[in-house]
N, C-alpha and C positions, 0 to 999 in steps of 0.2 A: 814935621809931617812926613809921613812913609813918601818916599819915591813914587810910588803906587797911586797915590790919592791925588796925582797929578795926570795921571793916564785915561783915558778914555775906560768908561767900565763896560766891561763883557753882559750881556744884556741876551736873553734867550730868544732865538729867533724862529718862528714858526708853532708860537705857542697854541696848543690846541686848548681855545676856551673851553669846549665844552665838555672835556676832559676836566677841567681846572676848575669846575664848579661844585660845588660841595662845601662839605665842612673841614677845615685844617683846624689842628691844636697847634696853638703859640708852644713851641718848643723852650726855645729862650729871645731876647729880645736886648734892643738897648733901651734902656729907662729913657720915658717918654713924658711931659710935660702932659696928654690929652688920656694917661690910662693911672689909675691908682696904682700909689707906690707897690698896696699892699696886693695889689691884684693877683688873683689865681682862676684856675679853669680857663684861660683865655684863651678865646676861639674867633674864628670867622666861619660865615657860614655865607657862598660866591649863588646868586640863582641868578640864570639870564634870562634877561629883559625879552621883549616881542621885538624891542626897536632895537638888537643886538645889544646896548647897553645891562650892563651888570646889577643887580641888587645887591650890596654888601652889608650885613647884621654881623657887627662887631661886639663880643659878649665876654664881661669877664665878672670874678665874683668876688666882693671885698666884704669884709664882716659882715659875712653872712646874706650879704646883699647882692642880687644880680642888679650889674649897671652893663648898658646896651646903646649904644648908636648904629644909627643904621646912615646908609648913603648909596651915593653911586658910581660904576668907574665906569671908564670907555677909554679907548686908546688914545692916544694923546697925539697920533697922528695916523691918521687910519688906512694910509695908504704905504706907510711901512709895515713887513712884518716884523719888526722886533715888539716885545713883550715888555713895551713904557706906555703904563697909565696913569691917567690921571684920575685922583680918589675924591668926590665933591660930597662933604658934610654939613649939614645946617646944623650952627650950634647957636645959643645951647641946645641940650635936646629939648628942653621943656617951655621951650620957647622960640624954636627952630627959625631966624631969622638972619642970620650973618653967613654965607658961603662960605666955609674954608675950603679950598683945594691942595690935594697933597700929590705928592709922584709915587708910584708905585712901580718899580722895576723887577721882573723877575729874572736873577741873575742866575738861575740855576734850578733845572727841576729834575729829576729822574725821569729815566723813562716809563716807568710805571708811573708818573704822577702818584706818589707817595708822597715826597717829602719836598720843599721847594728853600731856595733862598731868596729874600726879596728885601732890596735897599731902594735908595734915590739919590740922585746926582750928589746930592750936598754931602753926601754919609754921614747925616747925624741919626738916621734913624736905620735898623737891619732887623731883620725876622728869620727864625730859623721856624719854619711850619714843615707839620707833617700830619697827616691822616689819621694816628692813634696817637692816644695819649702819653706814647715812651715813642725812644728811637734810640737806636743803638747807640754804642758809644762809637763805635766804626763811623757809622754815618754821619754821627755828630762834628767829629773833627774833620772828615773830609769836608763838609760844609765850614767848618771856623775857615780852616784852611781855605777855601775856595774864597772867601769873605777877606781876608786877609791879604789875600793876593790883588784883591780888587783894592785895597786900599785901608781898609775898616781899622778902625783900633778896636782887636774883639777882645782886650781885654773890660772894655765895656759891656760883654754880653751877660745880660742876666738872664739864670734857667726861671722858667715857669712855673709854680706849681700844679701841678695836674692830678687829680682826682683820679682812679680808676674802680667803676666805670664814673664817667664824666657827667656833673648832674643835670639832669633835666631843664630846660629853660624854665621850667614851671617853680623849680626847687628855689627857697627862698624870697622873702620880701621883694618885692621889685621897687629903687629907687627911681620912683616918678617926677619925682623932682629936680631934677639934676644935680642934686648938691655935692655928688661925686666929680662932675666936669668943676664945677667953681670952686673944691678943693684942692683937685688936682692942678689948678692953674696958680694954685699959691702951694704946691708943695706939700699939703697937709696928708 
């Protein structure tokens, strides 16, 4: 293990939510047990709640199929300002009854809120997000790098595919049945 991944991670402090709402393209990511292997167009899209609580619609598209969880974040302790949430999903979707809770940390955002890096304690999971569907190659590696520093093994990071323009939620069959989560939990 990197020296790093022993350190306390660098974590954004003063993050302005409602900045931070919106839609972000998955840039690249580390391969995840809860999203298809073959996943592409993968997005979130952040709307806040009345009770400051977050709405999060997680959407990606696998043959030909849009698959979609939705859930919800809030700070994980509300009386710090750093930028650690916590992400609560009822899975399956198609049967929405078991809580999963995840961490969501954003370790890094511009100041224009473009493009953001966002891990959790354990570093098995990182996201490189940004606003449009490309980002430079500049930007890209200052973020591996930034990720890197914090501990990550990026050579784990896989790029996204991304569609431009990016298709409509509407675009494709919609898996209603969840049989993409009970795939992806056996690796199919």
């Amino acid at each position: 293990m990197a020296p790093a991944a022993t350190k306390a991670m660098t974590v954004v402090k003063g993050l302005d939510v409602e900045r931070y709402m919106g839609r972000w393209y998955e840039i690249a990511s580390f391969p995840s047990f809860f999203q298809p292997k073959n996943g592409e167009n993968t997005r979130a899209t952040y709307t806040l709640n009345p009770d400051g609580t977050v709405n999060v619609l997680n959407e990606t598209w696998s043959n030909g199929k849009r698959d979609s969880i939705e859930g919800t974040a809030y700070k994980a302790n509300p009386n710090s300002d750093e930028a650690k949430l916590k992400v609560k999903f009822y899975v399956p979707p198609f049967f929405p009854i078991i809580p999963v809770t995840g961490n969501y940390w954003v370790l890094y955002i511009d100041d224009g809120y473009q493009y953001a890096l966002v891990g959790e304690p354990s570093r098995k999971y990182l996201w490189i997000l940004c606003r449009q569907t490309r980002m430079d190659d500049e930007v890209y590696n200052l973020l591996v790098e930034k990720a890197e520093k914090e501990g990550y093994d990026v050579k784990k990071l896989h790029k996204t595919p991304q569609a431009d323009p990016p298709p409509e939620a509407e675009a494709g069959p919609k898996d209603t049945k969840g049989i993409w989560w009970i795939k992806s939990l056996f690796g199919k």
